[in-house]
KOLSE-154097 format. One record per atom (N, C-alpha, C): x, y, z; residue in one letter. Coordinates in steps of 0.001 Angstrom, whole numbers, plus 500000, padded with zeros to 6 digits. Layout:
XYZa...
# end
This chain:
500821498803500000x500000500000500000x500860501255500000x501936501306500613x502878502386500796x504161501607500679x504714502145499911x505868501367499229x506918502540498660x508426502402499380x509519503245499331x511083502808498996x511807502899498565x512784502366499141x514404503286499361x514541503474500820x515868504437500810x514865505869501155x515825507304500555x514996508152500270x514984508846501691x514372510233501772x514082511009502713x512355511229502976x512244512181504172x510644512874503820x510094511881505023x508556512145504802x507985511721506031x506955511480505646x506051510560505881x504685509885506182x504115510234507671x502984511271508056x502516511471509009x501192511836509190x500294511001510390x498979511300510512x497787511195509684x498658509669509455x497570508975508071x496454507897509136x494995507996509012x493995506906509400x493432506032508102x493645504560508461x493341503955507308x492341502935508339x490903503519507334x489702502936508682x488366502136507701x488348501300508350x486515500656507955x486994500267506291x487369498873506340x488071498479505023x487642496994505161x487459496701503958x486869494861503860x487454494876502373x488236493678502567x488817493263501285x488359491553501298x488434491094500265x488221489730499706x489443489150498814x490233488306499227x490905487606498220x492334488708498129x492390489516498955x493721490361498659x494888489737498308x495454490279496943x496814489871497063x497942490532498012x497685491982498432x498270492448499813x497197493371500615x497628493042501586x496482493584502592x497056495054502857x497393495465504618x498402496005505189x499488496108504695x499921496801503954x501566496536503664x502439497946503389x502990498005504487x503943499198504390x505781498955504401x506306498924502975x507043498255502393x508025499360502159x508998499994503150x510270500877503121x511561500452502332x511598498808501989x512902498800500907x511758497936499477x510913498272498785x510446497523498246x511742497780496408x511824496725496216x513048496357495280x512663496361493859x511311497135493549x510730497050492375x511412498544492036x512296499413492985x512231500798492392x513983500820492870x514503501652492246x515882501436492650x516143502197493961x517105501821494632x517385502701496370x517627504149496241x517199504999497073x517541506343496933x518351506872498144x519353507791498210x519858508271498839x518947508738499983x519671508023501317x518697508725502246x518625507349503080x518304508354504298x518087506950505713x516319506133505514x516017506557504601x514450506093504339x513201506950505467x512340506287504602x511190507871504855x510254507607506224x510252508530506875x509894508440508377x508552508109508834x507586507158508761x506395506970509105x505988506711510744x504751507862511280x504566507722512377x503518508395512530x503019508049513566x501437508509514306x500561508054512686x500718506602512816x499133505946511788x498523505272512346x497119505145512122x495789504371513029x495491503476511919x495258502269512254x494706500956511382x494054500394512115x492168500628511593x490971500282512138x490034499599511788x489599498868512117x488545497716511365x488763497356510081x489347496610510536x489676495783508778x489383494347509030x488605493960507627x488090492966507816x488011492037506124x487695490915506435x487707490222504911x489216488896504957x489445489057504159x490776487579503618x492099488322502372x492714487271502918x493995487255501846x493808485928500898x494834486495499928x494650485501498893x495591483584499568x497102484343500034x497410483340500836x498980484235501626x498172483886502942x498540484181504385x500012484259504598x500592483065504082x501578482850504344x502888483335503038x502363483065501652x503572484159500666x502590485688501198x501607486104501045x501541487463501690x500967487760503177x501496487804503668x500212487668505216x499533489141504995x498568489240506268x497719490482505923x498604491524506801x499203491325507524x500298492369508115x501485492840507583x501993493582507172x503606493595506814x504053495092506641x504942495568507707x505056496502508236x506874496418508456x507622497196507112x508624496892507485x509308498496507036x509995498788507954x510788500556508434x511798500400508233x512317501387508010x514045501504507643x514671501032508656x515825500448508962x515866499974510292x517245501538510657x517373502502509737x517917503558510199x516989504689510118x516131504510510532x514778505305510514x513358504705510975x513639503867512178x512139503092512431x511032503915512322x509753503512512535x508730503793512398x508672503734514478x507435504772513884x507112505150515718x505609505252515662x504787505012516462x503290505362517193x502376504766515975x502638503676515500x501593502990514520x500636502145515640x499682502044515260x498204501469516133x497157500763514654x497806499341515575x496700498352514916x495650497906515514x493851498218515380x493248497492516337x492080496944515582x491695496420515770x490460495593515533x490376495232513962x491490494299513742x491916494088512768x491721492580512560x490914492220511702x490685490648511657x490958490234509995x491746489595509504x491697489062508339x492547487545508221x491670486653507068x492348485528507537x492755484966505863x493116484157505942x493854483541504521x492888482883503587x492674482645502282x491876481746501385x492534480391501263x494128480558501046x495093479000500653x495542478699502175x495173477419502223x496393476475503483x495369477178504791x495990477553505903x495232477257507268x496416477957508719x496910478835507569x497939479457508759x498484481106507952x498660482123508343x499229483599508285x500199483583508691x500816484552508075x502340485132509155x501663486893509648x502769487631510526x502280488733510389x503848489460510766x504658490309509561x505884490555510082x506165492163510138x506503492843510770x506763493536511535x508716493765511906x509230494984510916x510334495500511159x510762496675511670x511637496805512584x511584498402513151x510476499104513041x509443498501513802x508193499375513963x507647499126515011x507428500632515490x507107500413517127x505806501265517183x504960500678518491x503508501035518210x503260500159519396x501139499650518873x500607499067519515x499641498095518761x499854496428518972x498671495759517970x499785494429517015x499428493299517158x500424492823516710x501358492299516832x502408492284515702x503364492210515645x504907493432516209x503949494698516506x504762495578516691x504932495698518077x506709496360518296x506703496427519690x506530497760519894x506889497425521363x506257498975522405x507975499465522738x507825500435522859x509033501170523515x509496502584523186x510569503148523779x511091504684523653x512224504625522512x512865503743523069x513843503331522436x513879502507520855x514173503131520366x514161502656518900x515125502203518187x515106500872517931x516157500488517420x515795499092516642x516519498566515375x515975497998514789x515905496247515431x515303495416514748x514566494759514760x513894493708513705x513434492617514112x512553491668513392x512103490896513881x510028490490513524x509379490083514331x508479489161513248x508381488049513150x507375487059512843x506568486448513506x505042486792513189x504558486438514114x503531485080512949x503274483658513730x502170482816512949x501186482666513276x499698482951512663x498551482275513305x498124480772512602x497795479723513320x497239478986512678x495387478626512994x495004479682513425x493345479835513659x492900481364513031x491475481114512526x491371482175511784x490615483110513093x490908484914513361x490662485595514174x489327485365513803x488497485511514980x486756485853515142x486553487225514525x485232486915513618x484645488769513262x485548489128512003x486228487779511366x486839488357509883x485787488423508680x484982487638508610x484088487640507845x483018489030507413x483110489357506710x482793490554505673x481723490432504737x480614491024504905x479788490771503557x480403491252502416x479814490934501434x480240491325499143x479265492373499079x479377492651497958x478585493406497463x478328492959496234x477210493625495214x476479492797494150x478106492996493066x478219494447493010x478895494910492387x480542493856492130x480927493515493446x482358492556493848x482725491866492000x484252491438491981x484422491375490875x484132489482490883x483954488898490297x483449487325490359x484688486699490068x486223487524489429x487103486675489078x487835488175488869x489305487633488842x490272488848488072x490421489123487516x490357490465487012x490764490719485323x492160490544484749x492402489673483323x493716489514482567x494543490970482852x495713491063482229x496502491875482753x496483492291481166x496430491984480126x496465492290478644x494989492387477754x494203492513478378x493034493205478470x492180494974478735x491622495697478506x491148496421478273x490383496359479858x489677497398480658x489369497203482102x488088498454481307x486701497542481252x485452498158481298x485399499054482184x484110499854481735x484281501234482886x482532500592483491x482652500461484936x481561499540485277x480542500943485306x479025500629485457x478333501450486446x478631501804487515x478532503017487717x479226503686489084x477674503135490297x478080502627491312x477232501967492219x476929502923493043x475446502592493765x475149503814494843x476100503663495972x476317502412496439x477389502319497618x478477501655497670x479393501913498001x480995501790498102x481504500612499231x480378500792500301x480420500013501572x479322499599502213x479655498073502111x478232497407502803x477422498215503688x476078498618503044x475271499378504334x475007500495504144x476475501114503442x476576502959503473x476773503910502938x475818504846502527x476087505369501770x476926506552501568x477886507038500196x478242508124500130x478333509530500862x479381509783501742x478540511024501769x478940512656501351x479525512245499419x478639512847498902x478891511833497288x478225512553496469x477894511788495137x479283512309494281x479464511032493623x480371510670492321x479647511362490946x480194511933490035x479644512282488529x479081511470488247x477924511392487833x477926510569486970x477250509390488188x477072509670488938x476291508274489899x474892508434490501x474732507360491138x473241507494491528x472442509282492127x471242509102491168x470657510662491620x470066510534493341x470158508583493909x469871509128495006x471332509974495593x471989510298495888x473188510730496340x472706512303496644x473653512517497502x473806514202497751x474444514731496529x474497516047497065x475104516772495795x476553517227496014x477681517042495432x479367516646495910x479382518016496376x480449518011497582x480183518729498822x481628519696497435x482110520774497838x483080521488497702x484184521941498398x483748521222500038x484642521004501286x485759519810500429x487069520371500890x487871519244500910x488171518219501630x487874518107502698x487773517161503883x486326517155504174x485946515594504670x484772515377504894x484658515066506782x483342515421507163x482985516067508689x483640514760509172x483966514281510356x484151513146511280x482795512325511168x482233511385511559x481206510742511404x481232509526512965x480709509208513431x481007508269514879x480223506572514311x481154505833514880x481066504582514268x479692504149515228x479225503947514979x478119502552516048x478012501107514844x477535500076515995x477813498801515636x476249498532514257x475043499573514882x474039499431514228x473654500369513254x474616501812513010x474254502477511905x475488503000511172x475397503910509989x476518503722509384x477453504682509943x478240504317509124x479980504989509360x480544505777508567x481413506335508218x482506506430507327x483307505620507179x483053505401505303x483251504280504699x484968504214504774x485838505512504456x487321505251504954x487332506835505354x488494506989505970x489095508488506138x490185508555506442x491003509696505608x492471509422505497x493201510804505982x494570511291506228x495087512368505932x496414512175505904x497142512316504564x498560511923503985x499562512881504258x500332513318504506x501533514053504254x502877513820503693x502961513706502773x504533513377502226x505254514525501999x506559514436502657x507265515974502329x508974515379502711x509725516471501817x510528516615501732x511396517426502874x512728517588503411x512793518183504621x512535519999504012x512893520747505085x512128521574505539x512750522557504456x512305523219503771x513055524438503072x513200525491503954x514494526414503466x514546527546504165x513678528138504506x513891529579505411x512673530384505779x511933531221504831x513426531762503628x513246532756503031x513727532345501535x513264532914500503x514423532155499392x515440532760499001x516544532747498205x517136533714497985x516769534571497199x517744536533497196x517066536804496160x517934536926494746x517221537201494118x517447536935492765x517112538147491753x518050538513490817x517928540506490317x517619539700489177x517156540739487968x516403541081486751x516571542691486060x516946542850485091x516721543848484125x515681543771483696x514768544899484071x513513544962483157x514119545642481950x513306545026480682x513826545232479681x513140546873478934x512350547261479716x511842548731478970x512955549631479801x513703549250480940x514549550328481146x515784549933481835x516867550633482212x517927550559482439x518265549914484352x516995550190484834x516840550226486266x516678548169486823x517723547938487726x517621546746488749x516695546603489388x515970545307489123x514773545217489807x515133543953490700x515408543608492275x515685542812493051x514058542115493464x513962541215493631x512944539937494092x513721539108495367x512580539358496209x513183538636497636x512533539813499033x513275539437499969x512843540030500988x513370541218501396x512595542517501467x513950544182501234x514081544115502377x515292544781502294x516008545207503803x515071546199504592x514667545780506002x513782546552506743x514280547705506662x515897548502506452x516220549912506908x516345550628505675x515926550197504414x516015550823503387x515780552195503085x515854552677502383x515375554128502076x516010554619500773x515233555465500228x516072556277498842x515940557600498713x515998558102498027x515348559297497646x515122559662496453x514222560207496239x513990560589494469x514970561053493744x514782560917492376x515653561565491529x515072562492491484x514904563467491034x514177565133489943x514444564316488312x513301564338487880x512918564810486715x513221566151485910x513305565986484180x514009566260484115x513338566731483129x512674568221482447x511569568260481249x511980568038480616x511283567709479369x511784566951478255x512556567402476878x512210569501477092x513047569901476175x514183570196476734x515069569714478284x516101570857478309x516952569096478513x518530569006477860x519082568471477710x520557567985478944x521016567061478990x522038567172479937x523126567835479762x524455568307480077x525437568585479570x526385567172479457x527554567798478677x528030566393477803x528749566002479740x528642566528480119x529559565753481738x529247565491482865x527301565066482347x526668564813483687x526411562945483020x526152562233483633x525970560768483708x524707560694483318x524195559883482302x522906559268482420x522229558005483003x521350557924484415x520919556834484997x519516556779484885x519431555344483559x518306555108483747x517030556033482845x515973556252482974x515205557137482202x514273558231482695x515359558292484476x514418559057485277x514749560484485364x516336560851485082x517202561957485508x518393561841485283x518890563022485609x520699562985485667x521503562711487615x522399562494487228x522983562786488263x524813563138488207x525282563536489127x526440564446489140x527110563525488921x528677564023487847x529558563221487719x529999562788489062x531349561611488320x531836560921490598x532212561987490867x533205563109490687x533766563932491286x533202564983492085x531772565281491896x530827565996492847x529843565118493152x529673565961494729x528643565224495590x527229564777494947x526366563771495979x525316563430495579x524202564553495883x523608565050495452x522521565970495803x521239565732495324x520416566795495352x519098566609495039x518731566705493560x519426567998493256x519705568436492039x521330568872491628x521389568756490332x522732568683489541x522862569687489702x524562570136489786x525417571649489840x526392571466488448x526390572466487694x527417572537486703x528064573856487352x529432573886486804x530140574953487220x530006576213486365x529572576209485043x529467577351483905x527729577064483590x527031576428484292x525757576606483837x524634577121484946x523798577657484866x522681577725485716x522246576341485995x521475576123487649x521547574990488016x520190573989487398x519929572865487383x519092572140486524x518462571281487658x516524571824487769x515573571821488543x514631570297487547x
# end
């Protein structure tokens, strides 16, 4: 389900809740060196504070996949994962594994502690947990689809989860439905044993470490004029002062500087002022 290998960044304050699978080829599976992608620089990516809640239904077979598998960088364990009321049992043979690497938590295969340090934990059942059993739905697929095949676009179904409905509507799906909310997150909802729930609810974070506060800055020539234009954060003590303008019929002399398309200003050898001084001319306002 979450699958990394190597690499930086963080996984935090993900709930993965109210889930029934049938026939899974992986259930649970949070897979930090998975070998389908090449290794990336980095102590591997930090997963912690996740809730795993009512899950229910079967694996395809227990023992090449069990329904647990929870394996952390072992230079970067995993911290505050919570497995509870988690029942799933196997279709082939009559026994699960459930394995568990540098991951510390509660539920399981995982251990408890402050101290973090790596680890490996196999755990076997050979009885299937009580309360795995899961109703289908009409919709459920009757067999797998080929892999070199074309994947029909089914009727979109009124419900997603035994019992419950949407809460809000898909394009294109049943007109009983609400009308799709424009909230990005949907309200909390409270489980009871006799009415419905929320069908899953999640919240992901993947990130990279922390960027600076500020970025750097970075200059530009605007191209209609001669003047530096800086991007970034200005210096709180800044200050300038205007140039004077300059009307448009009276001209510079050949030994004043031209800056820009706003004014003149005094050669280096005289001071900065408000307005330009020539020595043989009247002064220029």
């Amino acid at each position: 389900m979450i699958k990394s290998n190597g690499g930086d960044g963080y996984v935090r304050n993900l709930a993965l809740e109210n889930f029934i699978g049938h026939g899974n080829a992986y259930s649970l599976d949070i897979d930090s060196a998975w070998s389908n992608i090449d290794t990336a620089d980095g102590d591997g990516v930090e997963f912690s504070n996740i809730t795993v809640s009512n899950w229910k239904g079967t694996e395809e077979d227990g023992v090449q996949r069990g329904p647990i598998k929870i394996l952390c960088p072992d230079e970067n364990p995993c911290y505050d994962i919570t497995i509870k009321d988690f029942a799933m049992w196997t279709e082939t043979g009559d026994s699960q594994t459930y394995f568990c690497q540098s991951a510390y938590g509660d539920g399981h295969c995982l251990q408890d502690g402050d101290e973090l340090k790596e680890y490996t934990t196999t755990l076997t059942a050979t009885s299937a947990p009580s309360g795995y059993a899961a109703p289908t739905m009409k919709e459920d697929l009757s067999e797998a689809m080929a892999l070199n095949t074309s994947i029909a676009i089914p009727t979109i179904p009124a419900s997603f989860y035994p019992g419950v409905m949407p809460y809000s509507s898909i394009a294109g799906g049943s007109a009983a439905a609400v009308t799709p909310s424009s909230s990005v997150a949907s309200p909390s909802v409270s489980a009871t044993p006799s009415s419905s729930f929320v069908a899953w609810s999640s919240s992901v974070r993947v990130s990279s470490p922390s960027r600076p506060a500020s970025s750097p800055s970075s200059t530009r020539v605007s191209p209609s004029s001669s003047w530096i234009r800086t991007t970034g954060t200005p210096p709180t003590t800044a200050s300038t002062n205007a140039l004077p303008t300059i009307p448009a019929q009276k001209q510079p002399y050949p030994d004043t500087e031209v800056i820009g398309k706003c004014g003149f200003a005094p050669p280096p050898n005289q001071g900065g002022h408000h307005h330009v001084h020539h020595h043989t001319a009247p002064h220029h306002h």
